[in-house]
N, C-alpha and C positions, 0 to 999 in steps of 0.2 A: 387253818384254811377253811373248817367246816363253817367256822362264825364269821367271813368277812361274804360268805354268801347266804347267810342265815337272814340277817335283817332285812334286807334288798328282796329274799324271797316272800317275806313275812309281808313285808309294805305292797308284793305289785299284787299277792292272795287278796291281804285283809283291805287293803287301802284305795283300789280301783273303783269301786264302787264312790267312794267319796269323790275321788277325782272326778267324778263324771258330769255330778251333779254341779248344773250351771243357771243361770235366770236369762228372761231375756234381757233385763237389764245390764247386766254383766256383756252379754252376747255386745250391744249395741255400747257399753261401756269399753270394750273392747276395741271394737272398730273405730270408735269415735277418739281411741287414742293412738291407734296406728295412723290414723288420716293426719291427726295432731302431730304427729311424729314427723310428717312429711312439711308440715307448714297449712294442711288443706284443714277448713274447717266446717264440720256434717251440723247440716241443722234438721230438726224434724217435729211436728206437732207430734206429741206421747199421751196417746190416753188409751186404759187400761179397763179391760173389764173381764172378770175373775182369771181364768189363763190366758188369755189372750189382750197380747198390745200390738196396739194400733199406732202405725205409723203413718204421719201422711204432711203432704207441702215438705218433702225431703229433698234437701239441698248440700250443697258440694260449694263451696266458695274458695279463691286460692289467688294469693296476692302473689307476681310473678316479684321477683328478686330487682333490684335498683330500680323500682318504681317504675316498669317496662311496661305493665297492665294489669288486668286484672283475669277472673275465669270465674264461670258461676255456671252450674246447674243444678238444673230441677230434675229428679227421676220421681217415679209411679210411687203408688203409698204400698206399701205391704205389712206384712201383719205377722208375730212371731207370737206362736206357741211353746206354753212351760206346759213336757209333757210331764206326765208321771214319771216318767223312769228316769226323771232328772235331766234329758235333752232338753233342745228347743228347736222348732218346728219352725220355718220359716216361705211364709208362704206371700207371691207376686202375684200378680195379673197374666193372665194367659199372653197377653199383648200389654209391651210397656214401652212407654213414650218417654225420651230423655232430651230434651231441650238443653242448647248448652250456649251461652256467647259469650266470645273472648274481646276483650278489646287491648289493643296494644297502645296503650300512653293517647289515647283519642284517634291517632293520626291515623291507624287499622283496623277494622273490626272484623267479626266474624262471626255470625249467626247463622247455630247448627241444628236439626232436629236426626234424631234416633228412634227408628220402630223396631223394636224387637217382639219377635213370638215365639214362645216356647213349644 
């Protein structure tokens, strides 16, 4: 009984620390395969300078189901830090603007804007 709770105590002591540690690319690898998951596909200019990447012209595209329409936006660029202690830091614009328009098979459209402030 003592050793089917031995390893599992051994792993959450010694092995959390490893667990922890993540990149942003992983971060952003991650969400870009939950969105994949759904059918929606993230786009985003990536460029990097030493912990800090830079995200920007980030986009949402999503093809609706039997050629119904389409869906596209644009949200604010933000920016994720690799801290030291293996997190990542992720950081937006005080004020973010999300532009979004749907079009249904041409015959409907719909153009949206989004101001958020944190």
């Amino acid at each position: 009984m003592t050793y089917r709770i031995a390893l599992p105590a051994m792993l959450a002591i010694f092995g959390t620390p490893a667990i922890a540690d993540i990149t942003a690319d992983e971060v952003w690898a991650n969400q870009s395969a939950l969105l994949d998951a759904l059918g929606i596909s993230l786009n985003a200019n990536i460029s990097r300078t030493d912990n800090f990447v830079f995200f920007e012209n980030v986009s949402v595209s999503y093809a609706f189901p039997m050629s119904f329409g389409t869906f596209h936006m644009t949200a604010p660029p933000m920016t994720m830090v690799e801290e030291t202690d293996g997190t990542v830091t992720i950081i937006t614009p005080k004020t973010m603007d999300y532009d979004a328009v749907a079009d249904f098979d041409g015959s409907f459209g719909m153009v949206m804007t989004l101001d958020m402030t944190v």
